[in-house]
MIVO-594127 format. One record per atom (N, C-alpha, C): residue number from 0; residue in one letter; x, y, z. Coordinates in Angstrom, 2 decimals. Example, Ala and Ser with C-alpha at 12.3 -4.5 7.8 and 13.67 -1.06 7.14 Angstrom:
BEGIN
+-----+------+---------+---------+---------+
!  nr ! rest !      c1 !      c2 !      c3 !
+-----+------+---------+---------+---------+
!   0 !    A !   13.19 !   -5.69 !    7.80 !
!   0 !    A !   12.30 !   -4.50 !    7.80 !
!   0 !    A !   13.20 !   -3.30 !    7.80 !
!   1 !    S !   12.85 !   -2.25 !    7.08 !
!   1 !    S !   13.67 !   -1.06 !    7.14 !
!   1 !    S !   12.90 !    0.03 !    7.87 !
+-----+------+---------+---------+---------+
//
This chain:
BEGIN
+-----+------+---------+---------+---------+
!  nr ! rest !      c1 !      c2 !      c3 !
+-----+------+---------+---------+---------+
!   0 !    X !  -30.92 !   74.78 !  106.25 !
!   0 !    X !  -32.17 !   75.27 !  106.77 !
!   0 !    X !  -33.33 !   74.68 !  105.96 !
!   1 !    X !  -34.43 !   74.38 !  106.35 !
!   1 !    X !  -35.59 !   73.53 !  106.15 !
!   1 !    X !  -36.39 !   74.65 !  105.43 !
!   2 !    X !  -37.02 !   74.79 !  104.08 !
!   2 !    X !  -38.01 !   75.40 !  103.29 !
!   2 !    X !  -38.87 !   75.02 !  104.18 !
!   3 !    X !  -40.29 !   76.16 !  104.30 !
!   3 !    X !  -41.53 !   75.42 !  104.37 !
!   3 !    X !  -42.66 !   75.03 !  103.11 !
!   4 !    X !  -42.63 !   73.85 !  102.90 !
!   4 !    X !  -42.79 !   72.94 !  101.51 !
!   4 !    X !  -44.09 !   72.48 !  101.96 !
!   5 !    X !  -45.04 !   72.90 !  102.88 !
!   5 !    X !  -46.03 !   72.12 !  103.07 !
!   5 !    X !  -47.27 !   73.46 !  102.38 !
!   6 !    X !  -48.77 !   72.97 !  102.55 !
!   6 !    X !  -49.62 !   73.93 !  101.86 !
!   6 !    X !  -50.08 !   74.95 !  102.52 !
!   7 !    X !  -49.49 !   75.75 !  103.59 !
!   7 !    X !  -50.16 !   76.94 !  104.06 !
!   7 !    X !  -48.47 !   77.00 !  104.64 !
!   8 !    X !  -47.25 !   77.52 !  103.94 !
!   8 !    X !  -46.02 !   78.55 !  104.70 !
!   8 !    X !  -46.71 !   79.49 !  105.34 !
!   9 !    X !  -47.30 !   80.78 !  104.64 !
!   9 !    X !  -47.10 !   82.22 !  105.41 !
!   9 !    X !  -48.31 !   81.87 !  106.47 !
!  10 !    X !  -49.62 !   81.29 !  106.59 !
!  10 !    X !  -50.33 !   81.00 !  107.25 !
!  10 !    X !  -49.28 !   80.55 !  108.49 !
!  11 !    X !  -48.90 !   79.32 !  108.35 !
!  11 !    X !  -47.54 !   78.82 !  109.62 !
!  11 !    X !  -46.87 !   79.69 !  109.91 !
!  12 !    X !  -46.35 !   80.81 !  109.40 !
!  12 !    X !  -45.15 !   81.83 !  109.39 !
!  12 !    X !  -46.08 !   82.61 !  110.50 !
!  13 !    X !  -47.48 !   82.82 !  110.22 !
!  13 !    X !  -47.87 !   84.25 !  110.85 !
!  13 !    X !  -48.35 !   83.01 !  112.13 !
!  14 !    X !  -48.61 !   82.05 !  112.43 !
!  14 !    X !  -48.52 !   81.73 !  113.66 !
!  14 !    X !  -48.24 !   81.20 !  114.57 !
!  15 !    X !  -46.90 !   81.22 !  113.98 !
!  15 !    X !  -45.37 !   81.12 !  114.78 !
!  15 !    X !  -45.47 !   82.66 !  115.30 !
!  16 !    X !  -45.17 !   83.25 !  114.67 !
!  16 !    X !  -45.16 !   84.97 !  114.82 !
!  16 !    X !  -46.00 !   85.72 !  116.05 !
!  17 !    X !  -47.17 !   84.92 !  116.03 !
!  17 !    X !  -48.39 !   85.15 !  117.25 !
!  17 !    X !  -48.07 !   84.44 !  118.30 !
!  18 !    X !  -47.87 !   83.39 !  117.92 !
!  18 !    X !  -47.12 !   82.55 !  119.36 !
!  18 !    X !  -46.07 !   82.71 !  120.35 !
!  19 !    X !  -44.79 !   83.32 !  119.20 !
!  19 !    X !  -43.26 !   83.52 !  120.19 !
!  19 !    X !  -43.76 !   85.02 !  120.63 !
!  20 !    X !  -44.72 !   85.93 !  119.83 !
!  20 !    X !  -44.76 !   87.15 !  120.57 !
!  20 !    X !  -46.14 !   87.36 !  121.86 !
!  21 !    X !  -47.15 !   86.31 !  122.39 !
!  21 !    X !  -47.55 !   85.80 !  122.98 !
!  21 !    X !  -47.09 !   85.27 !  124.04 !
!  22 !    X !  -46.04 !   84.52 !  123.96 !
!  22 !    X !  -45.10 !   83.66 !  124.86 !
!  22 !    X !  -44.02 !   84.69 !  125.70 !
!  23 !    X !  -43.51 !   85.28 !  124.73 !
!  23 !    X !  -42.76 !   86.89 !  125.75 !
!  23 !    X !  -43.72 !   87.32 !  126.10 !
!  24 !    X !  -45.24 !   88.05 !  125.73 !
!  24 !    X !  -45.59 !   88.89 !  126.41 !
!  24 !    X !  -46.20 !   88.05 !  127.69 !
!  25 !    X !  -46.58 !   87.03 !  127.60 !
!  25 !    X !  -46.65 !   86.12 !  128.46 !
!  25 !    X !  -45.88 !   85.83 !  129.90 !
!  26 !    X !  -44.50 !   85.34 !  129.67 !
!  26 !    X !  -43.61 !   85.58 !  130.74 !
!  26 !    X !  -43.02 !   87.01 !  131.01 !
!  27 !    X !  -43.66 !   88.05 !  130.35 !
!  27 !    X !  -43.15 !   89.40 !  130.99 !
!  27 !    X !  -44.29 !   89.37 !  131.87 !
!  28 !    X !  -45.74 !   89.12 !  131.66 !
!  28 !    X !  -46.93 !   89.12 !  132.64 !
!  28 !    X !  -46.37 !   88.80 !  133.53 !
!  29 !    X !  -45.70 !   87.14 !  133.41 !
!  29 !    X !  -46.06 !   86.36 !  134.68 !
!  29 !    X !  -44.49 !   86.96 !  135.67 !
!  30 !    X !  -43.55 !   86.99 !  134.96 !
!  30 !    X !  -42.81 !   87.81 !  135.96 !
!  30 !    X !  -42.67 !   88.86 !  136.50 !
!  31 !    X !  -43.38 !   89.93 !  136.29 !
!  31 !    X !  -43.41 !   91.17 !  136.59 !
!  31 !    X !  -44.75 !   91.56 !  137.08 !
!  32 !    X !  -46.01 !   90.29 !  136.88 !
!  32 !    X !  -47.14 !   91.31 !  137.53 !
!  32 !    X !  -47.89 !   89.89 !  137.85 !
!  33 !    X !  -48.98 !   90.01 !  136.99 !
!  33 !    X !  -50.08 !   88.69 !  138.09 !
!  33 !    X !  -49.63 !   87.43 !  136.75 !
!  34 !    X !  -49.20 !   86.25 !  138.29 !
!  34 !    X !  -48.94 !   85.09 !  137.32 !
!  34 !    X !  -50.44 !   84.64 !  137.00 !
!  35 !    X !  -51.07 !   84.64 !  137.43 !
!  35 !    X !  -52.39 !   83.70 !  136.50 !
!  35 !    X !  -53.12 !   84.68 !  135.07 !
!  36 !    X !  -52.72 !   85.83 !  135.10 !
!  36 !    X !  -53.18 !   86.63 !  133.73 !
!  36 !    X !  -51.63 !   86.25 !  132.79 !
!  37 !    X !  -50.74 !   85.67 !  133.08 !
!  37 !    X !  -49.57 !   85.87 !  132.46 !
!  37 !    X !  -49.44 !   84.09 !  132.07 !
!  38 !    X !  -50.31 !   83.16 !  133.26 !
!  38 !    X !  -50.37 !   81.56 !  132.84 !
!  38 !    X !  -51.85 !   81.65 !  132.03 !
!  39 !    X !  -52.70 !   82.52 !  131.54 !
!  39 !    X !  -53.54 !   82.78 !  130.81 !
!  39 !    X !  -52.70 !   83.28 !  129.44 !
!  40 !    X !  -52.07 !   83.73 !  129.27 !
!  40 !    X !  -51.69 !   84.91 !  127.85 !
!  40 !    X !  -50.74 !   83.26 !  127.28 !
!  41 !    X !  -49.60 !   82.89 !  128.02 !
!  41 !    X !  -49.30 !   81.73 !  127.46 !
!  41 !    X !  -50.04 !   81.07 !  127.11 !
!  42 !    X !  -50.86 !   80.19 !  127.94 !
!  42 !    X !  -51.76 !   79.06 !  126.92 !
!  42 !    X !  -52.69 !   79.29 !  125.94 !
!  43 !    X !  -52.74 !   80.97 !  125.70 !
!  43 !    X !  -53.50 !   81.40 !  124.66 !
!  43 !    X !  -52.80 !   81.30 !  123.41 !
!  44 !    X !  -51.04 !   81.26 !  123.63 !
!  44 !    X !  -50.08 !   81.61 !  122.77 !
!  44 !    X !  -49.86 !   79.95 !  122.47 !
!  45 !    X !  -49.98 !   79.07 !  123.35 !
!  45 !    X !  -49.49 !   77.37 !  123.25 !
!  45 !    X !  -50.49 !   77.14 !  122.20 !
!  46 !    X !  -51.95 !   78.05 !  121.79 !
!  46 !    X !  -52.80 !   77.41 !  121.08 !
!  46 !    X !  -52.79 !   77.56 !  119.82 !
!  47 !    X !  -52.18 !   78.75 !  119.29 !
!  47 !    X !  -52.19 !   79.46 !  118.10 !
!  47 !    X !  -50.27 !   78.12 !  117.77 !
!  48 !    X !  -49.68 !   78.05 !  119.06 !
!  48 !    X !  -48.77 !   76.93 !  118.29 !
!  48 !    X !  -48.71 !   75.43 !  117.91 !
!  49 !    X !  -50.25 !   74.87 !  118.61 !
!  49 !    X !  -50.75 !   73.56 !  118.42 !
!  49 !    X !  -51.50 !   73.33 !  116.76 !
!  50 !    X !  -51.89 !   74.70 !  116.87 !
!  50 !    X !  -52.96 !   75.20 !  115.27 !
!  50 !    X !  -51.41 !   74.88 !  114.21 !
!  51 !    X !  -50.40 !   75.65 !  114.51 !
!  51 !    X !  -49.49 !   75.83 !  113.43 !
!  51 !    X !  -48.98 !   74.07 !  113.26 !
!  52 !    X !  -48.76 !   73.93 !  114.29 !
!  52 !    X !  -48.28 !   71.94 !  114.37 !
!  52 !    X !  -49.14 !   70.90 !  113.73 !
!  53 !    X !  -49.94 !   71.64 !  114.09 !
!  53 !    X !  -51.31 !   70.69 !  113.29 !
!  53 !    X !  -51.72 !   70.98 !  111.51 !
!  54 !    X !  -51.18 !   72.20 !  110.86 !
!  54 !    X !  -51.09 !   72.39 !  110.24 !
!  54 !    X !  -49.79 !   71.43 !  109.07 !
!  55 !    X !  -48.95 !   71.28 !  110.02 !
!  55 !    X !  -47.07 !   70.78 !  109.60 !
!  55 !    X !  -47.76 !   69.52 !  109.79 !
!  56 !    X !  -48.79 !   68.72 !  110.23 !
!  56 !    X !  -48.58 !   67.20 !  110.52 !
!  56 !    X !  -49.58 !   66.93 !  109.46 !
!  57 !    X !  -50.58 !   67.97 !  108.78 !
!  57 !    X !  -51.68 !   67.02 !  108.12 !
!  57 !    X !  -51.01 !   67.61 !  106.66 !
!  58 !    X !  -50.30 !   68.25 !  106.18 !
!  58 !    X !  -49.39 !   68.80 !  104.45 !
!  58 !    X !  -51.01 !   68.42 !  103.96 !
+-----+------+---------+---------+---------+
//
C-alpha cells in the first residue's frame, strides 16, 4: 500500500472523503429522484476530486 508522502496527506485524505461521499449521495439523487440535481451533486463531487489530483501532481 502507497504512504501519502506528498505535502498536504490529511488535506488529500479529507478530499477524497468529500468526493466518494458526494459521488454516493450523488447517484442516490440521480437514481431515485431528479437526475439533473443528482448530475449537479456529482460534478460538484468530480471537483473537490480534480482539487485532490492536482494537489498529488504538483508535491
Amino acid at each position: 500500500m502507497e504512504k501519502n508522502t506528498g505535502r498536504h496527506p490529511r488535506l488529500r485524505n479529507v478530499l477524497n472523503i468529500i468526493f466518494m461521499l458526494g459521488a454516493i449521495i450523488g447517484v442516490a439523487i440521480y437514481l431515485l429522484g431528479d437526475t439533473t440535481i443528482g448530475t449537479i451533486v456529482i460534478l460538484a463531487a468530480m471537483s473537490f476530486k480534480i482539487v485532490e489530483c492536482s494537489l498529488r501532481l504538483i508535491r
